[in-house]
C-alpha positions in Angstrom: 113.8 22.8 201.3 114.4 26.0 203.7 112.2 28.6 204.2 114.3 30.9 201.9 113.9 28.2 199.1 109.9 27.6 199.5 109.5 31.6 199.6 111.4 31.9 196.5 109.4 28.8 195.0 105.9 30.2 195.9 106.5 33.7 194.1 107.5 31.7 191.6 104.3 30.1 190.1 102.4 33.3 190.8 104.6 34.9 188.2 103.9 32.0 186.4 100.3 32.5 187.0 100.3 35.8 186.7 101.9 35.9 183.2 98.2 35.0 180.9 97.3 38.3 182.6 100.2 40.3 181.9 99.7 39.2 178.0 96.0 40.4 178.5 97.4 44.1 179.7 99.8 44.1 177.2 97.5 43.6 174.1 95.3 46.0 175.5 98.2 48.7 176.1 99.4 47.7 172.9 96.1 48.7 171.2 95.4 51.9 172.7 99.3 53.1 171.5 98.2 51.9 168.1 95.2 53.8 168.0 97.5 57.0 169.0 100.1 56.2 166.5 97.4 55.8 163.9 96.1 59.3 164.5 92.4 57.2 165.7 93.0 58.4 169.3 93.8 62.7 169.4 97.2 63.9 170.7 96.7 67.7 171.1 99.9 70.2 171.0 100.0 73.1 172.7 102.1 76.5 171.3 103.1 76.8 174.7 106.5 74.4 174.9 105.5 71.3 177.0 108.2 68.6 178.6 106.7 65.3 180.0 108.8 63.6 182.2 107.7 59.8 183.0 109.0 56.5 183.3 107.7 53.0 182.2 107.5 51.1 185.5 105.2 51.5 188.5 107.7 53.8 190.2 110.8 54.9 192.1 113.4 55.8 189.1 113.5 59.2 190.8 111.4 61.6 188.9 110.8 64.0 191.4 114.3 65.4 191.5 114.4 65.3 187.7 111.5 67.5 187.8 113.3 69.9 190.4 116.6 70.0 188.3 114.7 71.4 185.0 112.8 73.8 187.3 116.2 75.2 188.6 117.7 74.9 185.0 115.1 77.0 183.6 112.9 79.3 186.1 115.1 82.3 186.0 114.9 82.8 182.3 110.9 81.4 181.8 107.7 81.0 184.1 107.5 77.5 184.7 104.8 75.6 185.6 104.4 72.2 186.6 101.4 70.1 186.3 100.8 66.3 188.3 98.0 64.4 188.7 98.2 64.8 192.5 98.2 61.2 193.6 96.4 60.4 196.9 95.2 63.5 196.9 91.5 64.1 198.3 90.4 66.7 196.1 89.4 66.6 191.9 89.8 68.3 188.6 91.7 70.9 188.2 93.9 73.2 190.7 96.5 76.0 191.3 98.7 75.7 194.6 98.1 78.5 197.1 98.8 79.5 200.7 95.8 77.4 201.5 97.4 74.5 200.2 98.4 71.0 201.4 99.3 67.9 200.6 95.6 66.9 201.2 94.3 69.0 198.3 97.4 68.9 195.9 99.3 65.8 196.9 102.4 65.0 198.4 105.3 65.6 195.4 103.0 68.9 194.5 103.4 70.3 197.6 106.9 69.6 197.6 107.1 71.2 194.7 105.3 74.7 196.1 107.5 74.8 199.7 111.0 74.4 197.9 110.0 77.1 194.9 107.9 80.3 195.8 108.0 81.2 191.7 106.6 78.1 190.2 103.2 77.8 188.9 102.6 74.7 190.9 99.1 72.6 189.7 97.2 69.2 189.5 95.0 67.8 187.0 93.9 63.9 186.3 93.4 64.9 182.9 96.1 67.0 181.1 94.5 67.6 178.1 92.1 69.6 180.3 94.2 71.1 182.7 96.8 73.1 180.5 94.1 74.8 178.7 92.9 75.9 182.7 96.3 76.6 183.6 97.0 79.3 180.7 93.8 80.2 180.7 94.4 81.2 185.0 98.3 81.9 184.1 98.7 83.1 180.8 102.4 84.0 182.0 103.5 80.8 181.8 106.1 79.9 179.5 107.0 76.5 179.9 104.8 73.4 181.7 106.7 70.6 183.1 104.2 67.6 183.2 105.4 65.1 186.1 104.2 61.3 185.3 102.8 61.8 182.3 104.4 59.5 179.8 101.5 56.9 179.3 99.2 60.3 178.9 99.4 60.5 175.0 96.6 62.4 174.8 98.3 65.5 175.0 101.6 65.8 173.0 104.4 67.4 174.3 107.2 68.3 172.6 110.3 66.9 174.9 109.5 63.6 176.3 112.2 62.3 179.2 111.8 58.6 179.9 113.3 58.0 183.1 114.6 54.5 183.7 116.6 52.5 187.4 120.1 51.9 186.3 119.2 48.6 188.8 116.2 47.8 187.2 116.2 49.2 184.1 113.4 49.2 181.7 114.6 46.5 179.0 115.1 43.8 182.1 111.0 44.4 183.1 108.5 42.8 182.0 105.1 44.1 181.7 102.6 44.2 184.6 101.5 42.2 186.7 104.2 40.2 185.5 106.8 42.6 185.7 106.4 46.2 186.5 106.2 47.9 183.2 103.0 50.4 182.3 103.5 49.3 179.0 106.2 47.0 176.5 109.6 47.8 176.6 109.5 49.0 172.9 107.7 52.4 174.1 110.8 53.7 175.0 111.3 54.8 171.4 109.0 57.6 172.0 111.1 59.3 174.3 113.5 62.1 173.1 116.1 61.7 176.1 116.8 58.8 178.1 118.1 59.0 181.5 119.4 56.1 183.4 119.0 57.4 186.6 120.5 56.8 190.3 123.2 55.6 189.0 126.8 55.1 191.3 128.6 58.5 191.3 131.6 56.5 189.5 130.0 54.9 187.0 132.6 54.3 183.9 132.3 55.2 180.7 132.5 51.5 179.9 130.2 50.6 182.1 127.5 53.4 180.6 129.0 52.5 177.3 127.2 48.8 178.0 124.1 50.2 179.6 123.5 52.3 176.8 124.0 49.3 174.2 120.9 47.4 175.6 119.0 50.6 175.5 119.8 50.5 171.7 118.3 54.2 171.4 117.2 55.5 167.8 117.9 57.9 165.8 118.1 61.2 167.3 117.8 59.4 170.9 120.1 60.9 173.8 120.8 58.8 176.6 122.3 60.8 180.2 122.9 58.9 183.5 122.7 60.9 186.3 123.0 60.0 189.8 121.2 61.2 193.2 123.4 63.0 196.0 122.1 64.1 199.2 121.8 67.9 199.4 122.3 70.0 203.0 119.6 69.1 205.9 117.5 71.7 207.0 115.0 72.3 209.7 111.9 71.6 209.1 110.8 74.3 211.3 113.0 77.2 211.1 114.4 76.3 207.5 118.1 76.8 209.5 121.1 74.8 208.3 121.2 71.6 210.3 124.2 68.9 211.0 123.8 65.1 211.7 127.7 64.4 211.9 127.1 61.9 214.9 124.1 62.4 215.8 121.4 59.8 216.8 118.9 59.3 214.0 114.7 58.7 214.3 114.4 58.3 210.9 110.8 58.9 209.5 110.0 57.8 206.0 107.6 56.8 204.0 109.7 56.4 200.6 109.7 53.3 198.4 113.1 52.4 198.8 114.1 53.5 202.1 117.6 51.3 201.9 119.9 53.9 200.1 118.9 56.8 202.6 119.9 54.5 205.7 123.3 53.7 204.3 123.7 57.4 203.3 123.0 58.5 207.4 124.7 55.5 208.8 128.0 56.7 207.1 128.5 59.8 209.2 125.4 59.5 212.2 126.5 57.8 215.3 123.6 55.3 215.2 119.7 55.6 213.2 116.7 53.9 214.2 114.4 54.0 211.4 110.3 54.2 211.3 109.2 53.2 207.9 106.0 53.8 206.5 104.2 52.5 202.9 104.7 55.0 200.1 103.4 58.2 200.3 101.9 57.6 203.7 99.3 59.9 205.2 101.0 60.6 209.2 97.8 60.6 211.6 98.0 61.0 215.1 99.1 57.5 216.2 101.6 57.5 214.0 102.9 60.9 216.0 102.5 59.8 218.9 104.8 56.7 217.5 107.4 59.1 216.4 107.5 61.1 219.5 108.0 58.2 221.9 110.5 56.8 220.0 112.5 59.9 220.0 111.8 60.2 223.5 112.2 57.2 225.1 115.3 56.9 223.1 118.3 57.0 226.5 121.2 58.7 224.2 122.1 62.1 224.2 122.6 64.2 220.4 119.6 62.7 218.8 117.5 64.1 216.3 114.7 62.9 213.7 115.3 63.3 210.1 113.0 62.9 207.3 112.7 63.3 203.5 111.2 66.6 201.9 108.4 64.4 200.4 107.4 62.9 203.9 107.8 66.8 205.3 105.3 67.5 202.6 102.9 65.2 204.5 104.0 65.9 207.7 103.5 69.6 207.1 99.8 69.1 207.7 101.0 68.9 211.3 103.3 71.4 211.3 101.7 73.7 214.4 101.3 70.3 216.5 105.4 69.2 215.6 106.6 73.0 216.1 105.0 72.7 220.0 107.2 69.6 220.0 110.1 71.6 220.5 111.8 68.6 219.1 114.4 69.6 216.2 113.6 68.1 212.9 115.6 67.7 210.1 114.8 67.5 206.3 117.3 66.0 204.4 116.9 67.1 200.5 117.8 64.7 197.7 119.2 66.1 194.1 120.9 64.7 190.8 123.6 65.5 189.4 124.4 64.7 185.5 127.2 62.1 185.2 130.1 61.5 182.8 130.2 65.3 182.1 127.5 65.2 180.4 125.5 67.7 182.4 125.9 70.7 179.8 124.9 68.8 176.9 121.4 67.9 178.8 121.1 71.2 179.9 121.6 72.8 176.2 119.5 69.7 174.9 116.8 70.8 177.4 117.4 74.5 176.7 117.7 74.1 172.8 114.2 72.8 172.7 112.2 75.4 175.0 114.0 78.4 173.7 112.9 77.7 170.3 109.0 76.9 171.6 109.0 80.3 173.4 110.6 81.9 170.2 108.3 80.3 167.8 105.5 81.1 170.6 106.1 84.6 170.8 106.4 85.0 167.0 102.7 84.1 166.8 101.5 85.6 169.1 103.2 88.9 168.3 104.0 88.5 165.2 107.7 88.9 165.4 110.8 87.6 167.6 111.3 89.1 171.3 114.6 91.0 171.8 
């Protein structure tokens, strides 16, 4: 037997060992959605019109780019707000983003949120339930709130829910954790109103959605989009200038989940890319600098650069006085989606549909009659 073969063989039996406790987590899962369902367990509602956009596994189906498309899609009609928990973060409770904040005190996919969009009401809250009453209470302009990770928080109800699913590891192949993956059963999927299947390849087929979206098997009422993620125009991370990596010589400095499709993406146009990875969400300190910096430097080609992902220039904005005296440039290479299949202006008006009415019936009772 090969090394390849005993690997494989050992993380075998701890799944198999593994599995009584996965059975334990799902009953108890399974009991606390009951007790929601069953009206035992409080859902509140707000007027205001609330869209929760989560996933059912552990992670990286691409949510924060989801999030940044309905902000876009909506912030020049409504004052959005968004609302995280702020994972990693160092602080508690609940917060607004200001100019005083970082990725310390809000997060990392926070802050990410308040560089890229002066206008949006950016805040954190463990608990939900608590924190949209504070954020109205703080912004009673706010229209809409966009919760980010919040489909397992059922205590507050929202009235779009977007469950988020890998096309590569898609929901109804996981099991549950620590098994599998998966928060919670497969079957909670049914609680979503729109399904995206997301990261999808840009030429997916109808046929090949077509079979995707059978073993989905949506209900009634259920839309199901797939969307895929494209790679937006570099920036620097200094001067916000445009910035081109045609052939250039690539540090790359991430700390992403799934570093793999970002290294095939550069390494189709950049002359060469040496990568520095780092664990998800990944604090930089100053060793980890000083790493960075003597790679780039002692690095004998000419046309080199180091290029990083907005949600590691969240992080590494905490440095930002120490990288500008660098005089190093640094790129920032945004990610997007875009909706496949020509579907992206019926999510948009499915989207749309649902938060125009809110505000409408909002407004109405509030002020007792229908803005103009």
């Amino acid at each position: 037997m090969n090394g390849r073969n005993v690997l494989y063989y050992i993380f075998s039996v701890i799944r198999v060992l593994l599995y009584p406790f996965a059975l334990i987590y799902g009953a108890l899962v399974w009991l606390r959605n009951r007790m929601y369902d069953a009206k035992f367990f409080t859902s509140i509602q707000f007027s205001v019109p609330v869209i929760t956009v989560g996933n059912l596994s552990t992670g990286g189906t691409g949510k924060t780019p989801h999030v940044e498309y309905l902000v876009r899609l909506l912030q020049y009609q409504y004052q959005v707000a968004t609302m995280s928990r702020g994972y990693k973060r160092k602080t508690q409770g609940f917060l607004i983003a200001d100019e005083k904040s970082n990725s310390l005190r809000i997060g990392d996919e926070p802050m990410q949120y308040h560089l890229k969009f002066p206008e949006l009401v950016v805040s954190v809250a463990e608990e939900r339930m608590i924190g949209i009453p504070a954020l109205l209470q703080r912004r009673p302009d706010v229209d809409v709130v966009i919760l980010d990770d919040a489909y397992q928080h059922r205590s507050v109800k929202a009235g779009l829910t977007i469950l988020i699913t890998d096309y590569s590891r898609p929901f109804y192949k996981d099991h549950i954790l620590p098994f599998g993956s998966l928060r919670e059963s497969r079957n909670a999927y049914k609680r979503a109103n729109l399904i995206v299947v997301s990261k999808c390849p840009m030429n997916i087929t109808e046929e090949q959605a077509k079979e995707v979206e059978k073993r989905i098997a949506p209900t009634e009422g259920q839309q199901v989009f797939f969307t895929g993620i494209h790679y937006a125009s570099p920036y620097d991370f200094i001067t916000g200038e445009a910035v081109n990596l045609t052939n250039k010589h690539i540090v790359l400095v991430c700390g992403i989940a799934r570093p793999e499709p970002l290294q095939a993406f550069l390494k189709g146009s950049a002359a060469n890319v040496h990568t520095l990875s780092y664990k998800d969400h990944h604090y930089f300190v100053t060793p980890d600098l000083e790493e960075i910096k003597a790679a780039y430097q002692n690095w004998d080609v000419a046309d080199k650069i180091i290029v990083t992902t907005e949600k590691d220039a969240a992080r590494l904005h905490l440095h930002f006085d120490k990288l500008k005296d660098w005089g190093i440039t640094i790129a920032v290479l945004p990610i997007a989606v875009t909706v496949l299949l020509n579907k992206g202006a019926d999510f948009d008006i499915a989207v749309r549909l649902y938060v125009d009415k809110a505000v409408a019936e909002n407004n109405e009772m509030m002020y007792g009659e229908q803005p103009l």
